[in-house]
SEPAVO-599524 format. One line per field, with one value per atom (N, C-alpha, C): residue in three letters; atom name; y negated, z, x negated. Coordinates in steps of 0.05 Angstrom, whole numbers, plus 5000, padded with zeros to 4 digits. Atoms other than C-alpha are relative to their C-alpha. Example, Ala and Ser with C-alpha at 12.3 -4.5 7.8 and 13.67 -1.06 7.14 Angstrom:
# SEPAVO-599524
residu	ala,ala,ala,ser,ser,ser
atome	N,CA,C,N,CA,C
v	5024,5090,4976,5024,5021,4978
w	5000,5156,5000,4999,5143,5014
u	4982,4754,4982,5016,4727,5015
//
This chain:
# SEPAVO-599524
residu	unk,unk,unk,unk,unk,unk,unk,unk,unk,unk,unk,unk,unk,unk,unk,unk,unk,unk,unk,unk,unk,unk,unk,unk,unk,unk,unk,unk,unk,unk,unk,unk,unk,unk,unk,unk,unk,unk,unk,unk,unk,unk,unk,unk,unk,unk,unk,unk,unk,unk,unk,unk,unk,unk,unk,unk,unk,unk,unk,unk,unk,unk,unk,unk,unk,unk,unk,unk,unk,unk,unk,unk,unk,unk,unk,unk,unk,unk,unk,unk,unk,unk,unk,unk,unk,unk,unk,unk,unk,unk,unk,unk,unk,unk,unk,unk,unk,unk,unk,unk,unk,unk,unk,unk,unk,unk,unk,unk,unk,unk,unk,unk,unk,unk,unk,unk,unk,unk,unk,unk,unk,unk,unk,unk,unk,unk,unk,unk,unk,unk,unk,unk,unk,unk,unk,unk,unk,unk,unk,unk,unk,unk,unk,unk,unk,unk,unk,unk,unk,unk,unk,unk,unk,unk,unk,unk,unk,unk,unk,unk,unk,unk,unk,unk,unk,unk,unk,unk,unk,unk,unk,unk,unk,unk,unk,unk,unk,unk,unk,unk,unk,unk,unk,unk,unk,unk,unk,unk,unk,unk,unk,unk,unk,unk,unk,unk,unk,unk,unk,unk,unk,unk,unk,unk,unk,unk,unk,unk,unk,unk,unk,unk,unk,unk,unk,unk,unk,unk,unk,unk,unk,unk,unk,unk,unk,unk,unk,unk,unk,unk,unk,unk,unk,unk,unk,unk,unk,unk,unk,unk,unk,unk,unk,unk,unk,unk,unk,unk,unk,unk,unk,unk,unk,unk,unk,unk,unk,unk,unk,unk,unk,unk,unk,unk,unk,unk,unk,unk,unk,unk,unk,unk,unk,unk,unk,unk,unk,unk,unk,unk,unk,unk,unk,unk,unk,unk,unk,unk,unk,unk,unk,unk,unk,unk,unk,unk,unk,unk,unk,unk,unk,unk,unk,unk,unk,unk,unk,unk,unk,unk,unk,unk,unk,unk,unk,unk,unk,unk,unk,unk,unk,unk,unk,unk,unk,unk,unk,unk,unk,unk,unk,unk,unk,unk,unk,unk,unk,unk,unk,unk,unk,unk,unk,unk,unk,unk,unk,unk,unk,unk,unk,unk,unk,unk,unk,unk,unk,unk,unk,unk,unk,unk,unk,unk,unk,unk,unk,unk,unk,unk,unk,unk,unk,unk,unk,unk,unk,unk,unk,unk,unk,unk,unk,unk,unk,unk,unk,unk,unk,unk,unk,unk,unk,unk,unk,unk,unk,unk,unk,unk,unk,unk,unk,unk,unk,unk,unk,unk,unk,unk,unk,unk,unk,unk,unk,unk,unk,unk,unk,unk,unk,unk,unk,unk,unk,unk,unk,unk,unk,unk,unk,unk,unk,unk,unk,unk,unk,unk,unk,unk,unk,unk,unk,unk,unk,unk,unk,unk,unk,unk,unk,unk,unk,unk,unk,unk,unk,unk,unk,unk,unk,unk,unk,unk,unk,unk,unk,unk,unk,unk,unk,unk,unk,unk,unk,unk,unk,unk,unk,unk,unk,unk,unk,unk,unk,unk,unk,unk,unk,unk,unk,unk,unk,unk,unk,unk,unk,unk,unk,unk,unk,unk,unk,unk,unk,unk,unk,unk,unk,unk,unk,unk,unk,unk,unk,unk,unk,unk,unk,unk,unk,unk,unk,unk,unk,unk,unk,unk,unk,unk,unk,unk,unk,unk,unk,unk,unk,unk,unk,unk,unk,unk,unk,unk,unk,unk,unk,unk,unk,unk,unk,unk,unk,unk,unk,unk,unk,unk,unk,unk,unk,unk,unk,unk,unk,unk,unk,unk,unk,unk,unk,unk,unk,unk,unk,unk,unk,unk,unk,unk,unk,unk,unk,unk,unk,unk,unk,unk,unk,unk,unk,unk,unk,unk,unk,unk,unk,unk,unk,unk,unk,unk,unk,unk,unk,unk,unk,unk,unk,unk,unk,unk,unk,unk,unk,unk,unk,unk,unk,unk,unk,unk,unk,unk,unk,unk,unk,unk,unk,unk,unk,unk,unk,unk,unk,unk,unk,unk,unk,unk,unk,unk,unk,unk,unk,unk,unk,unk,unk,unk,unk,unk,unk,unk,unk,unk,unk,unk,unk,unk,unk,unk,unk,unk,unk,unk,unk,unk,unk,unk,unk,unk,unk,unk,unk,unk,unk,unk,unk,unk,unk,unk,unk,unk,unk,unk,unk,unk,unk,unk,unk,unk,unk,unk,unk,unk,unk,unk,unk,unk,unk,unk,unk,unk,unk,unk,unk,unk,unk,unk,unk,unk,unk,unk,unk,unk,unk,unk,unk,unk,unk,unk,unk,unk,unk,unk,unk,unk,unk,unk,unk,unk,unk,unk,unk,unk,unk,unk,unk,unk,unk,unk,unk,unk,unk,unk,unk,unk,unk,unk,unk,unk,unk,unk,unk,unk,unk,unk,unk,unk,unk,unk,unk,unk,unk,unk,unk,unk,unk,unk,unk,unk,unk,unk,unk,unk,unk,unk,unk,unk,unk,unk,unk,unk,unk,unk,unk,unk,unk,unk,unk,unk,unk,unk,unk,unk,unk,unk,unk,unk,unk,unk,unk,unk,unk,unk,unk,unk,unk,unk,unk,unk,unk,unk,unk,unk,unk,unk,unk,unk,unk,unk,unk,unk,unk,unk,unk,unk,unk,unk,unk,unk,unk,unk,unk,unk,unk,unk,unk,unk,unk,unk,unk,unk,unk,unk,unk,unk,unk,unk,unk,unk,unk,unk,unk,unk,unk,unk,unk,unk,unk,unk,unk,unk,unk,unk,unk,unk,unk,unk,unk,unk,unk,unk,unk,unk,unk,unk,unk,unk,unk,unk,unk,unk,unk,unk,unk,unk,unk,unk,unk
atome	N,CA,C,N,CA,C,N,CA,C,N,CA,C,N,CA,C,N,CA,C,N,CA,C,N,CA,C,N,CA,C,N,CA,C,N,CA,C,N,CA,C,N,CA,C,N,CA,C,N,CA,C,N,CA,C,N,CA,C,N,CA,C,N,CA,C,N,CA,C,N,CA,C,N,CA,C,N,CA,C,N,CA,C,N,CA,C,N,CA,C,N,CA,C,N,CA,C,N,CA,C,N,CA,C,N,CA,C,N,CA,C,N,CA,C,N,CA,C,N,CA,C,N,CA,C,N,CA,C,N,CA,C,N,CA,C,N,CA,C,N,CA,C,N,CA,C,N,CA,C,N,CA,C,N,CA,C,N,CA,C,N,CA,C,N,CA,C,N,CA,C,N,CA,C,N,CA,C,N,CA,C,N,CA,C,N,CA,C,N,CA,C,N,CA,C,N,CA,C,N,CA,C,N,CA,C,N,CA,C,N,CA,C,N,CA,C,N,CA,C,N,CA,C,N,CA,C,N,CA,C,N,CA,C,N,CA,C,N,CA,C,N,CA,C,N,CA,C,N,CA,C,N,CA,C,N,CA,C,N,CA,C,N,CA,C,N,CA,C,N,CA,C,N,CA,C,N,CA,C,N,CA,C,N,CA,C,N,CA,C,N,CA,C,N,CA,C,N,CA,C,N,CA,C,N,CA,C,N,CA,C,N,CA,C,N,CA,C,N,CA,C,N,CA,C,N,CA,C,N,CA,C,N,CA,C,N,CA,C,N,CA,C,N,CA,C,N,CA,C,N,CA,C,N,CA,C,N,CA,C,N,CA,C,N,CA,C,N,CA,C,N,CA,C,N,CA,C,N,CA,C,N,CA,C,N,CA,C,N,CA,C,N,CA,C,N,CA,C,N,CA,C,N,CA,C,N,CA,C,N,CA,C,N,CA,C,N,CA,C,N,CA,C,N,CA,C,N,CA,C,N,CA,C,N,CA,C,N,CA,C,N,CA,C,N,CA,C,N,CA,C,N,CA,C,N,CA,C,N,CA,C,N,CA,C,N,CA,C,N,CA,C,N,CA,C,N,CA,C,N,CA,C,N,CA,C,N,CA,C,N,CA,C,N,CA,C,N,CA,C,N,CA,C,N,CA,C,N,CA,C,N,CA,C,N,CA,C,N,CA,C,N,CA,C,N,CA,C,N,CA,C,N,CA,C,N,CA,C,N,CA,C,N,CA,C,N,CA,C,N,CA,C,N,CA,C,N,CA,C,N,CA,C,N,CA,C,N,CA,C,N,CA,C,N,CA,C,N,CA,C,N,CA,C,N,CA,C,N,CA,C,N,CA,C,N,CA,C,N,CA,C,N,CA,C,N,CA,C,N,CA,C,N,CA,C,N,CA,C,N,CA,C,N,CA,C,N,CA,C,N,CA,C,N,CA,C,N,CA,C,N,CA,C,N,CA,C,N,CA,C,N,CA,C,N,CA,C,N,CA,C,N,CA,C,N,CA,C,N,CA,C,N,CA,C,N,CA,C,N,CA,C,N,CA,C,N,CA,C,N,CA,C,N,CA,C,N,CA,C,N,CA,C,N,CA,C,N,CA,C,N,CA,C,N,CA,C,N,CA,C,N,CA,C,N,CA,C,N,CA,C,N,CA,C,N,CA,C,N,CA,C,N,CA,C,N,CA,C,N,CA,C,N,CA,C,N,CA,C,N,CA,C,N,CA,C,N,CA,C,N,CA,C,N,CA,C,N,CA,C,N,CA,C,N,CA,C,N,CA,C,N,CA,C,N,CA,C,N,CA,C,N,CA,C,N,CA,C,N,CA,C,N,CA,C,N,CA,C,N,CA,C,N,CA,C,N,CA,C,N,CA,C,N,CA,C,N,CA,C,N,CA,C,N,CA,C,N,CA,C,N,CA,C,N,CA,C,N,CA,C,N,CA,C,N,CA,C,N,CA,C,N,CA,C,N,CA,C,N,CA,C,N,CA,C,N,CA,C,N,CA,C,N,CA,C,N,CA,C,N,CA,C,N,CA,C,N,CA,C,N,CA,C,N,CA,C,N,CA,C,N,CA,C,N,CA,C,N,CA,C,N,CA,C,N,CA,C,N,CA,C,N,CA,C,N,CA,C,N,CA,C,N,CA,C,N,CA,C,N,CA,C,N,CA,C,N,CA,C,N,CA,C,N,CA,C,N,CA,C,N,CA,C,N,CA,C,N,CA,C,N,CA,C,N,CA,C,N,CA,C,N,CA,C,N,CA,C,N,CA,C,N,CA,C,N,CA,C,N,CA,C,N,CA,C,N,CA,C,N,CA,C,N,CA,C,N,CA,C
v	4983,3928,4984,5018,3901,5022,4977,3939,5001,4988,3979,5019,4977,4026,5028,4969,4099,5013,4981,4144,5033,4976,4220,5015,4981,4287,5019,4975,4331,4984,5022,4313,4999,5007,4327,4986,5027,4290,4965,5029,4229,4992,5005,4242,4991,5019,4228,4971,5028,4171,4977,5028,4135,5000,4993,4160,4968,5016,4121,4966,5029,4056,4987,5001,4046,4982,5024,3987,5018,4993,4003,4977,5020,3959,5008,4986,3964,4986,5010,3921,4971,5019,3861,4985,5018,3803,4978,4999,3775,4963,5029,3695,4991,5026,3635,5024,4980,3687,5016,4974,3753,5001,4995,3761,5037,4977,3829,4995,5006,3841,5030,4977,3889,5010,4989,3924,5028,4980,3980,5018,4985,4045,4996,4996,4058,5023,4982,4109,5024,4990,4176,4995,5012,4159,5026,4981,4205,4997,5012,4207,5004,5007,4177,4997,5008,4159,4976,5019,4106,4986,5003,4065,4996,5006,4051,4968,5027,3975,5004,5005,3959,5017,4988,4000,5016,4969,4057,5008,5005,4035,4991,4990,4032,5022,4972,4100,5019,4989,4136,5027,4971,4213,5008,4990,4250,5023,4971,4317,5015,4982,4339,5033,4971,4410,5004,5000,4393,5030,4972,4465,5020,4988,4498,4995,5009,4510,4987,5015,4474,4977,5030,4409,4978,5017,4387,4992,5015,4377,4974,5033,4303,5008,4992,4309,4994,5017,4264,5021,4987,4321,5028,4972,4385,5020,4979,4439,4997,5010,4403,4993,4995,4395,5025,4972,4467,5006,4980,4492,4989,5009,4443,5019,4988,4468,5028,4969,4540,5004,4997,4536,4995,5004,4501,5020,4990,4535,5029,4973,4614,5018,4982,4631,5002,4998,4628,4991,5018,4584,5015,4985,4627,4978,5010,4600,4970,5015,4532,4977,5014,4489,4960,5017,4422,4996,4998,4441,5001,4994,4464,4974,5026,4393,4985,5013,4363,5015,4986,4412,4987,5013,4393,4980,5024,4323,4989,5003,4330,4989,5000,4328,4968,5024,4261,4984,5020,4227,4996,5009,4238,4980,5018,4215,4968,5025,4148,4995,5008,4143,4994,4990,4155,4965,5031,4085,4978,5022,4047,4994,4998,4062,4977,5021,4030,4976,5031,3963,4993,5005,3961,4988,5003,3962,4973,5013,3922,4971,5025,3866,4997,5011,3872,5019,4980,3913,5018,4983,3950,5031,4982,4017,5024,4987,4076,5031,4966,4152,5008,4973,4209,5024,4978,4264,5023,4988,4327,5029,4978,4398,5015,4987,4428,5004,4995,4453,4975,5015,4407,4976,5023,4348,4992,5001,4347,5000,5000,4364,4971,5026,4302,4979,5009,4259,4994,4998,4274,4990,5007,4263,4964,5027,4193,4987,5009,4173,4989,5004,4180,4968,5018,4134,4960,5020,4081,4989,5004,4078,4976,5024,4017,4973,5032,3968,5000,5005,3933,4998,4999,3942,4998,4986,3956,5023,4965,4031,5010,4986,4062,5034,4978,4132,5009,5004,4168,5044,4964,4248,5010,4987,4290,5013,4980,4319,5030,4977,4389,5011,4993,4388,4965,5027,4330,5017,4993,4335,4990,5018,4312,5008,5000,4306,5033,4977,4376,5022,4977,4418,4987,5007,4417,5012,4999,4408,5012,4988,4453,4983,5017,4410,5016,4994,4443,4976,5028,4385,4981,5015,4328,5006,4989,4357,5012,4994,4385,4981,5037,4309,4994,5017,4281,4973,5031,4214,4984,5015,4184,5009,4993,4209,4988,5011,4183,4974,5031,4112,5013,4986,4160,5000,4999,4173,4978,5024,4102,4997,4998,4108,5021,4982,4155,4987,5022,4099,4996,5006,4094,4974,5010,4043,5014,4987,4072,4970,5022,4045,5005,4998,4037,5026,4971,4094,5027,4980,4137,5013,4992,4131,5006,4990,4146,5026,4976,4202,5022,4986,4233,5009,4998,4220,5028,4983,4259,5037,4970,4321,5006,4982,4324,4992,5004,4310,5031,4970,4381,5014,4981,4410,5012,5006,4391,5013,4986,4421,5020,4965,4486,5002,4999,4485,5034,4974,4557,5001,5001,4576,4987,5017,4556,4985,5021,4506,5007,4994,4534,4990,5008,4509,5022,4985,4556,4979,5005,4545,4955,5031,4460,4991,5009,4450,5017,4996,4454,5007,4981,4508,5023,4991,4536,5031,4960,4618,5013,4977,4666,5004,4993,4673,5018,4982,4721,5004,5003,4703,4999,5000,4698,5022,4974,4767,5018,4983,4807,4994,5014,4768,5021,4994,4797,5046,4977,4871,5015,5000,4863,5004,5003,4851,5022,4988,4891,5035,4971,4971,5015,4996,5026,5001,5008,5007,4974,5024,4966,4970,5027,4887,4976,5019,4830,4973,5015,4783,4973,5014,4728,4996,4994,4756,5010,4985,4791,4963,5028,4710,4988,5012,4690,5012,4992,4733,4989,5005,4716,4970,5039,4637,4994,5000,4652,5006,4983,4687,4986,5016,4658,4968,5036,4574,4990,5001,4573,4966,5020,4510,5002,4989,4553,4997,5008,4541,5031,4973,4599,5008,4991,4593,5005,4990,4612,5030,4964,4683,5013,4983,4693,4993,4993,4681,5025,4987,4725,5029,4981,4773,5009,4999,4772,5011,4988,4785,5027,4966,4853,5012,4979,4872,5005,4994,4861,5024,4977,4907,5018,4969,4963,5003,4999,4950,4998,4998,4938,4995,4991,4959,4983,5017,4916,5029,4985,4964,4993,5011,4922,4963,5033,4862,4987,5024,4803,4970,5021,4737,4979,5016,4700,5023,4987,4725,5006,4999,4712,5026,4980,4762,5026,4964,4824,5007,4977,4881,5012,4989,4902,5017,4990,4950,5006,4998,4974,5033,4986,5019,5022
w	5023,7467,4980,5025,7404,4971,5019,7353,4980,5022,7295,4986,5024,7234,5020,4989,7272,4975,5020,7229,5009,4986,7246,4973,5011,7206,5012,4990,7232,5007,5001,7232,5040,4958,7319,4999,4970,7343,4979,5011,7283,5010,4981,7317,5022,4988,7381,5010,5010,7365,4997,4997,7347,5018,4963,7417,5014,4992,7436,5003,5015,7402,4993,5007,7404,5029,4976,7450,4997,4999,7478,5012,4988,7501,5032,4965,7578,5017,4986,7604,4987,5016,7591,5025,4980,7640,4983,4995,7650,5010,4987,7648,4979,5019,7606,4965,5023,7551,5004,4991,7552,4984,5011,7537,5009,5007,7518,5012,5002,7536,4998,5019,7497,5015,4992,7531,5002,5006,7539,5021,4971,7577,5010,4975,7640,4999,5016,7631,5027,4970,7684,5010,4990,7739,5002,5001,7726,4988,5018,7707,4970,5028,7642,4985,5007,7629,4985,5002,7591,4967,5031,7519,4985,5016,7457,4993,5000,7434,4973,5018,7381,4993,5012,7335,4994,5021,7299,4985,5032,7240,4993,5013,7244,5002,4997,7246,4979,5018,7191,4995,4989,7184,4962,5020,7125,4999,4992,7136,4975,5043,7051,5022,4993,7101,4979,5018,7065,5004,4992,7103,4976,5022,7051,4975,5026,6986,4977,5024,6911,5007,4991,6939,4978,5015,6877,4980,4999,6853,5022,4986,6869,5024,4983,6927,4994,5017,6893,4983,5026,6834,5017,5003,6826,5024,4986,6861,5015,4970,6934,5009,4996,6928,5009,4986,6924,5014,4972,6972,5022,4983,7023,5011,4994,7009,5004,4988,7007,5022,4981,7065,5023,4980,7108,4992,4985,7082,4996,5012,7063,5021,4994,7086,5029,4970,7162,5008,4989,7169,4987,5019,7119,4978,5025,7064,5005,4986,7093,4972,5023,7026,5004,4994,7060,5020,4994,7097,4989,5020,7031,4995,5015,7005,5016,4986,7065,5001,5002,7056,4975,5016,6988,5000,5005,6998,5025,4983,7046,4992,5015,6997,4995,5002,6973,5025,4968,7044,5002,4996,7050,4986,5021,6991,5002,4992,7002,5026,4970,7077,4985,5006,7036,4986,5011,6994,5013,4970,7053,5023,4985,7080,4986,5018,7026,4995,5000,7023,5027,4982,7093,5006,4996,7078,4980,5014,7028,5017,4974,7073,5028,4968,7120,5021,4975,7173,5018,4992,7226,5010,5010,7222,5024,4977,7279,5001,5008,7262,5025,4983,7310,4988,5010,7297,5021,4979,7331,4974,5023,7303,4988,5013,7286,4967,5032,7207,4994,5027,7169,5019,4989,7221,4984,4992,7214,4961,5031,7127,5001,5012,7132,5014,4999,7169,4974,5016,7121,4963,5032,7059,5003,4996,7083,5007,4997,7101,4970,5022,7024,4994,4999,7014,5013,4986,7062,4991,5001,7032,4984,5010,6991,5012,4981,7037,5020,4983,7097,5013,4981,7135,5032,4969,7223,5000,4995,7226,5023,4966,7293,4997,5004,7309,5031,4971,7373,4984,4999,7369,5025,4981,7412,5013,4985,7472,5005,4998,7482,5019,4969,7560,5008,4987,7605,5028,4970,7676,5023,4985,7723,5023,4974,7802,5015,4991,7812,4978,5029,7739,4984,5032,7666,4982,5017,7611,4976,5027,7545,4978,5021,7485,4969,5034,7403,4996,5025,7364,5018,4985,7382,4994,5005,7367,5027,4974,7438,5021,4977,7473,4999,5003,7498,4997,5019,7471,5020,4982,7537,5011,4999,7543,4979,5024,7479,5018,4985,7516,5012,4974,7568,4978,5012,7505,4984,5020,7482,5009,4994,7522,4988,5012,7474,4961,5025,7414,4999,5001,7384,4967,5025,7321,4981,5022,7258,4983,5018,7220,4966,5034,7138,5000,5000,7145,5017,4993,7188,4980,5022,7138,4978,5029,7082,4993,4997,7114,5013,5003,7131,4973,5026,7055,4992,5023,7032,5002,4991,7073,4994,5014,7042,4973,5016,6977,4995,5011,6987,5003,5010,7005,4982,5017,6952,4978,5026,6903,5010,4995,6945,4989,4999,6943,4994,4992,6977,5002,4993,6989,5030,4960,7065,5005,4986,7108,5032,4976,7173,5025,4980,7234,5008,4994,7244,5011,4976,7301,4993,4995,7302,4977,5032,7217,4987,5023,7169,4981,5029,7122,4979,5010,7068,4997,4996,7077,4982,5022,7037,5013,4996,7035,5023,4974,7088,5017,4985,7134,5033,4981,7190,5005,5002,7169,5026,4974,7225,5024,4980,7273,4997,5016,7236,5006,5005,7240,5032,4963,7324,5008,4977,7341,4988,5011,7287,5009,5004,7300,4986,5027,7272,5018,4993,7327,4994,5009,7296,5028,4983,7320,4989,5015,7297,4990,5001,7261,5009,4989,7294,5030,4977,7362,4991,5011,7319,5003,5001,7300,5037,4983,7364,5018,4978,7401,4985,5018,7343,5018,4996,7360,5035,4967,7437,5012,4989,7444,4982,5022,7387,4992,4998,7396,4968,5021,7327,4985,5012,7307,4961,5027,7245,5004,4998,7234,4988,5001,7239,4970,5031,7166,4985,5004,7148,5003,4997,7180,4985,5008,7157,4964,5021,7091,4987,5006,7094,5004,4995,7119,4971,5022,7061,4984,5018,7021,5003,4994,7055,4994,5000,7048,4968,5027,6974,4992,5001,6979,5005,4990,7009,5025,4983,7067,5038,4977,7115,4997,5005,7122,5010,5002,7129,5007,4981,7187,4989,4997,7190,4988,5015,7141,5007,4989,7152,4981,5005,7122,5003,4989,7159,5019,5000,7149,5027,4985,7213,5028,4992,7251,4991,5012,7206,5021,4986,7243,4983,5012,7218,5000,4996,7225,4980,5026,7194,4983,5019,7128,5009
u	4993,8080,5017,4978,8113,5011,4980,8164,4980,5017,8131,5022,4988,8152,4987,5020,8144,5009,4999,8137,4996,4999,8148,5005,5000,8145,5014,4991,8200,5031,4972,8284,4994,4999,8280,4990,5023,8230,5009,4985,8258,5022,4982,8316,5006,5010,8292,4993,5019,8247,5026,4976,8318,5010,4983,8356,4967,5025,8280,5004,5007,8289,5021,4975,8360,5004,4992,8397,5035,4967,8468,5010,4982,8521,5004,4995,8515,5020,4981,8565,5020,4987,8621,5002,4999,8622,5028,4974,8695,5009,4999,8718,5015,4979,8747,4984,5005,8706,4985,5018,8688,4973,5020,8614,4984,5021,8579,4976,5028,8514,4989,5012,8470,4974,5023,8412,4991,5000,8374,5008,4992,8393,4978,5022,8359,4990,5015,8311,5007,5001,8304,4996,5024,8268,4990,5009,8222,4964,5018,8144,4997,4994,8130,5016,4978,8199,4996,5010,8217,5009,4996,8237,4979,5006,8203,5010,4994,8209,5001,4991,8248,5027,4971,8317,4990,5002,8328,4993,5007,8318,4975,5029,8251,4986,5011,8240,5006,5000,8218,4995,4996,8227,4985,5021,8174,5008,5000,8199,4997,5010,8167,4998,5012,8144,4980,5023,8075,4988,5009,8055,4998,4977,8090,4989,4992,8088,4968,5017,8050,4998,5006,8024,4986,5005,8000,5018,4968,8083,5002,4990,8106,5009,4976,8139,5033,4976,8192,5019,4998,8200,5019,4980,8247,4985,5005,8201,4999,4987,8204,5023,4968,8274,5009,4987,8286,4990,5015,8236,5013,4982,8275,5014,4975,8334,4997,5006,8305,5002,5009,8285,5016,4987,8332,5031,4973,8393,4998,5001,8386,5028,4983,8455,4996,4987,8454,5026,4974,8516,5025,4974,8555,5005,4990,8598,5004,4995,8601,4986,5007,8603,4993,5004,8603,4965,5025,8536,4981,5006,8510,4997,5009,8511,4997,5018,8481,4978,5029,8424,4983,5012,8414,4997,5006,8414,4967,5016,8357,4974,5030,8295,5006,4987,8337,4996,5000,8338,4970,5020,8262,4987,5016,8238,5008,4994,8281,4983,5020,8245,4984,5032,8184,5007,4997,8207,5015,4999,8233,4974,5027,8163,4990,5012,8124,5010,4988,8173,4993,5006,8162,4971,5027,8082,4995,5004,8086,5006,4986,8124,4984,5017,8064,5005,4995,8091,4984,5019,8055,5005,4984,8063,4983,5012,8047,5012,4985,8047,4998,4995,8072,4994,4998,8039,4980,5010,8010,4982,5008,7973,5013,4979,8034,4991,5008,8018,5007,4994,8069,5001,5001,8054,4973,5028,7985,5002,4989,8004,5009,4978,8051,4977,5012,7999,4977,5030,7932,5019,4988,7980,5018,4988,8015,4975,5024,7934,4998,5015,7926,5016,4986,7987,4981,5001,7965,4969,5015,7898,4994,4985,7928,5007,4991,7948,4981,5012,7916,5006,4984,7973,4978,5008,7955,5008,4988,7963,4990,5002,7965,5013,5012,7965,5009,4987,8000,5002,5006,7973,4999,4979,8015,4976,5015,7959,5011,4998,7949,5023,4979,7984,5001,5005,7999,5000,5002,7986,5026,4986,8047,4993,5004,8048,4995,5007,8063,4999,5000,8063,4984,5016,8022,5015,4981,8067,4979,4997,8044,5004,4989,8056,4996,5008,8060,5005,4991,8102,5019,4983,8131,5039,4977,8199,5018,5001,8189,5006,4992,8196,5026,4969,8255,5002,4993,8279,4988,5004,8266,4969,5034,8185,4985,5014,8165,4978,5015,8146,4974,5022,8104,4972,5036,8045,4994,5011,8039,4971,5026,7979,4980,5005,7962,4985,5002,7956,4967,5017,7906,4995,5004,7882,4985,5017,7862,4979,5019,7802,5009,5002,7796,4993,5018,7744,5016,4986,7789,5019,4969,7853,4978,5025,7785,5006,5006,7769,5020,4988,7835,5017,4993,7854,4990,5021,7793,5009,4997,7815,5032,4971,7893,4987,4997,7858,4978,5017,7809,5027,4986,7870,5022,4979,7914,4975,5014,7853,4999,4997,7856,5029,4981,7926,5011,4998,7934,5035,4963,8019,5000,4997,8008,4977,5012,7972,5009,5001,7950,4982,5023,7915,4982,5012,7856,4980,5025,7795,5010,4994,7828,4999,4999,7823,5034,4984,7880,4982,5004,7870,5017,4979,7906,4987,4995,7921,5020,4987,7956,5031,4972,8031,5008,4995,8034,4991,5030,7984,5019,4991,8049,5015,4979,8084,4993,5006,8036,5017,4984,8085,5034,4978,8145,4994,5009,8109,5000,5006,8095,5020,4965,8175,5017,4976,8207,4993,5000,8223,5021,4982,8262,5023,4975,8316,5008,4991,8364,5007,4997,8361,5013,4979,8405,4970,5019,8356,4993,5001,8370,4978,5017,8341,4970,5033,8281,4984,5010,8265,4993,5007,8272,4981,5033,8226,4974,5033,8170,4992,5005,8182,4996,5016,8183,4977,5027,8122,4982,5024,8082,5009,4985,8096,4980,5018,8061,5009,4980,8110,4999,4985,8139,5023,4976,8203,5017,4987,8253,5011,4997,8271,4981,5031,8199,5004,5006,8202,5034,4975,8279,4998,5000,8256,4980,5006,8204,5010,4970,8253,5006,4988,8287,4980,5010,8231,4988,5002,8215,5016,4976,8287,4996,4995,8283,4981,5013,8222,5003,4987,8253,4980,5016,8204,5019,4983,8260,5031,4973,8330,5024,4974,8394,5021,4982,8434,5031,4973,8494,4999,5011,8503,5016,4993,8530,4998,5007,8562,4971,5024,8512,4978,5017,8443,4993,5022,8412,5021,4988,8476,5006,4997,8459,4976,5023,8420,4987,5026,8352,4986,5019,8301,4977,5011,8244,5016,4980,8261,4980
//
């Protein structure tokens, strides 16, 4: 195996991916001069344990949430900024003004990845996406295809299987967000090389859906297809009653029972937009949105 640019669509599993690819200082040996020595941890022992080769810092994190949203806006530009920030902050944390401007600076951090990418390609580099069917994986894949359709980089390719089988259980898999830092190594057997004609023909299909360009991007029967703004509310309709529930717990039953890999600020925004309709009632409010009690109105 030899170090590569990973590239991932989601802050966890980028997160990860560096826990992955990261060296620690494991010990100091003791004489006329003390010498360091840098290596990596020791992994579980466990199956498919295991590191990634190479640092941190080559690990590139995409997280635009292409799922989402007007896909024919830059990603670079004003209206992916705010949806970001929409999205990640709507008042769960409370008044928390220092969190507030690490939210906003979030759309900012990608878009740089997004141009530490391209110097990287440009400089040759070989470059190896993580990605799985998750919506805005599978979004952030088919739209970094178009990208790459420019260079002649080596692009490799590491799509998250359905289950794995171990000795005595079958692991489930949505997004790689779900892996722990120390499993990653386990699906290199999972690598695959992309051709010209592959990266073509995953271009062609974020370039139909950037001319649909529906509010969402859903995985239906194994295709990304774009659905109607509310195409996840029936989820929101199943958990909620007219006994009041703190919305936090309403969210979390949706995301336990339905592994849809939506992200909980998705349903608590559409939350919000029922309340504004008078479609559901706000019991007991609350600084922070996600500890008010709900029901329906």
């Amino acid at each position: 195996m030899k170090d590569m640019i990973e590239v991932l669509f989601g802050e966890s599993e980028a997160g990860s991916m560096k826990v992955a690819k990261s060296t620690v200082i494991s010990g100091i040996t003791r004489g006329p001069v003390a010498v360091w020595t840098a290596g990596r941890k020791k992994a579980p022992d466990k199956e498919y344990a295991g590191w990634v080769p190479g640092t941190a810092g080559e690990v590139i994190c995409l997280g635009f949430m292409l799922d989402i949203g007007d896909i024919r806006e830059p990603v670079e530009g004003a209206y992916r900024k705010d949806l970001i920030y929409s999205m990640y902050a709507q008042d769960q944390w409370g008044q928390d003004d220092e969190m507030d401007m690490e939210l906003k600076k979030m759309a900012d951090f990608y878009v740089e990845e997004k141009q530490r990418l391209e110097k990287y390609l440009e400089d040759g580099e070989s470059v190896r996406i993580w990605y799985s069917d998750a919506p805005y994986s599978r979004c952030g894949f088919y739209s970094l295809c178009r990208m790459l359709r420019k260079f002649d980089n080596d692009i490799y390719a590491v799509k998250l299987p359905e289950h794995r089988v171990s000795t005595d259980s079958i692991t489930v898999y949505q997004n790689w967000g779900e892996i722990a830092a120390e499993e990653f190594a386990g699906f290199l057997d999972c690598e695959k090389k992309l051709s010209d004609e592959e990266i073509r023909m995953y271009a062609a299909r974020w370039y139909e859906l950037v001319e649909d360009n529906s509010p969402l991007r859903a995985i239906v029967n194994g295709e990304v297809i774009g659905v109607p703004e509310d195409f996840y509310d029936f989820l929101i309709w199943k958990e909620l009653r007219k006994e009041p529930i703190k919305e936090a717990r309403l969210i979390g039953n949706i995301l336990g029972r339905r592994r849809l890999s939506i992200g909980d600020w998705w349903y608590a925004g559409r939350i919000e937009h029922f309340i504004r309709q008078g479609r559901i009632k706000v019991v007991e409010d609350s600084e922070k949105k996600y500890a008010r009690k709900i029901c329906l109105a």
